[in-house]
N, C-alpha and C positions, 0 to 999 in steps of 0.2 A: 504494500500500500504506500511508502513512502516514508519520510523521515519525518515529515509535520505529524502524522498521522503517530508513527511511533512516540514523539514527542507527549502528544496529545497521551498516549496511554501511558506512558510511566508517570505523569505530571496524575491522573486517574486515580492510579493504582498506587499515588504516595500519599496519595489525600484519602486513602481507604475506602471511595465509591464509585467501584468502576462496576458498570453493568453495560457490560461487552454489549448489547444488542443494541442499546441505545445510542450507544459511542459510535457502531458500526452506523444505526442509522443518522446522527447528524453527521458522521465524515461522507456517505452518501449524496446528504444532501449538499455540502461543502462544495462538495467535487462535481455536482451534478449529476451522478451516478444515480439510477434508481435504487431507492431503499427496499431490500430483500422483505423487512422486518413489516412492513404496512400491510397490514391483515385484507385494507381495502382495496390495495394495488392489486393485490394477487390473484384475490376474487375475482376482481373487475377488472382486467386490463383493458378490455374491447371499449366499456363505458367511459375509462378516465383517457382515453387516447382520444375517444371520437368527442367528448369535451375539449380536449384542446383542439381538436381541429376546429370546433364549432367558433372557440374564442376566436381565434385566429381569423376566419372568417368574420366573424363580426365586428372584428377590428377594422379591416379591411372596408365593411361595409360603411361603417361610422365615421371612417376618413373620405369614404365616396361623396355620404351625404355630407357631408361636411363643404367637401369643395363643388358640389354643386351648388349648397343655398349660397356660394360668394357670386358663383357664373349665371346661376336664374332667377333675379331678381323678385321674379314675380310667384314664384312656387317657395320662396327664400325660407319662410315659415314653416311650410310643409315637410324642408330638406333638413331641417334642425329639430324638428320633433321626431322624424324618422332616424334622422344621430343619434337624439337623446333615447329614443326606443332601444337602438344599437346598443348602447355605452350600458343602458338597464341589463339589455340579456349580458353582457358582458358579466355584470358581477353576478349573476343568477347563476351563470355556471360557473366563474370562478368560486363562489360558496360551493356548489355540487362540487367540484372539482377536489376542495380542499376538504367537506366533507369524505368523500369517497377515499380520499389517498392519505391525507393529512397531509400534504404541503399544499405552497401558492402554486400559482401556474401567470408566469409572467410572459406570452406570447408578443412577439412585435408584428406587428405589422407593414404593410407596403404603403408606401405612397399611392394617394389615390390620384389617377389620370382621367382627367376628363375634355372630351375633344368637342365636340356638338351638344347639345342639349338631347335633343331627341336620342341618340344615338346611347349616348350617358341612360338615359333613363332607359331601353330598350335592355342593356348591361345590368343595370340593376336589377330588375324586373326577372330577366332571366336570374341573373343568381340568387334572387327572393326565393322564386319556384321552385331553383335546385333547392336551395337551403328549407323550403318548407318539407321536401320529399324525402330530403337526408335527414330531416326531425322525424317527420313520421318512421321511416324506418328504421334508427337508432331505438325510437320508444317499443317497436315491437320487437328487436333484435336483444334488448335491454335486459340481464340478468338483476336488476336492481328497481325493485315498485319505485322507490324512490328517483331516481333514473328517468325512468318511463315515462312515472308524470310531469318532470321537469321536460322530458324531449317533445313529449303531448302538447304541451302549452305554449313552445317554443315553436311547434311546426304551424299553431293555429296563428303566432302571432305572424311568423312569414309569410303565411299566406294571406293575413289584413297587409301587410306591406305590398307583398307584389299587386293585391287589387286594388291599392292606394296607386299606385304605378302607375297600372294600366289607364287607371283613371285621370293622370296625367296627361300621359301618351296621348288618350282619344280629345283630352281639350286641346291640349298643342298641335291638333291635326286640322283640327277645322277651323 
């Protein structure tokens, strides 16, 4: 494991309370390694993986809407409460997240790119829909109630966003 790591355990075991599985999992978490010792990691890997993918996307999304309400003045409102939607799911699975495993989950995100308005929103839209269908079937695929109904609630809220969307789409048409 290393010399810090050895440091760490004699400094431990001078101080007379070293309980090796603890130790092992905050050097784990030090180093980034997954903690072997998280009862919930182990159970759940499918569920605490497909939460961070979800954050990560939602990041993604909340910097989209973001730099749209600066490029379309006139929807500017609607792109900032679909952020603030965003940045909500963000900590609902980050809690799920840190429930399930016992750590944070600090995902980065992309810079968001936006060229045309239409065009932006047609992107979002689709990746609402994807992200509503990748909720739904995370909830049914889900070894954790708890899980599920967080994935449930999450695919209903994408699917009010992508028909908030659409509903954009059809006024900027006519």
């Amino acid at each position: 494991m290393g010399g810090a790591y050895n440091e760490l355990k004699v400094v431990s075991q001078s101080m007379g309370n070293l309980d090796v599985e603890k130790m092992n999992a905050v050097w784990a978490r030090v180093t980034g390694a997954p903690a072997a010792c998280a009862a919930c990691r182990t159970d759940l890997p499918d569920d605490a993986e497909k939460i961070r993918a979800f954050i990560a996307e939602a990041r993604r999304l909340a910097r989209f809407y973001d730099a749209l309400s600066k490029k379309c003045a006139v929807k500017s409102a609607r792109f900032r409460c679909l952020a603030a939607d965003e940045r909500r799911n963000i900590k609902r699975l980050q809690t799920a997240y840190f429930i399930l495993t016992g750590d944070t989950c600090a995902v980065r995100g992309t810079e968001a790119e936006t060229d045309s308005v239409l065009a932006a929103l047609r992107e979002a839209f689709i990746r609402e829909r994807a992200n509503a269908d990748a909720y739904g079937r995370a909830a049914i695929e889900s070894k954790s109630g708890f899980a599920a109904e967080l994935f449930s609630a999450l695919s209903s809220r994408e699917a009010d966003h992508a028909a908030e969307l659409q509903s954009m789409i059809a006024e900027l048409m006519n």
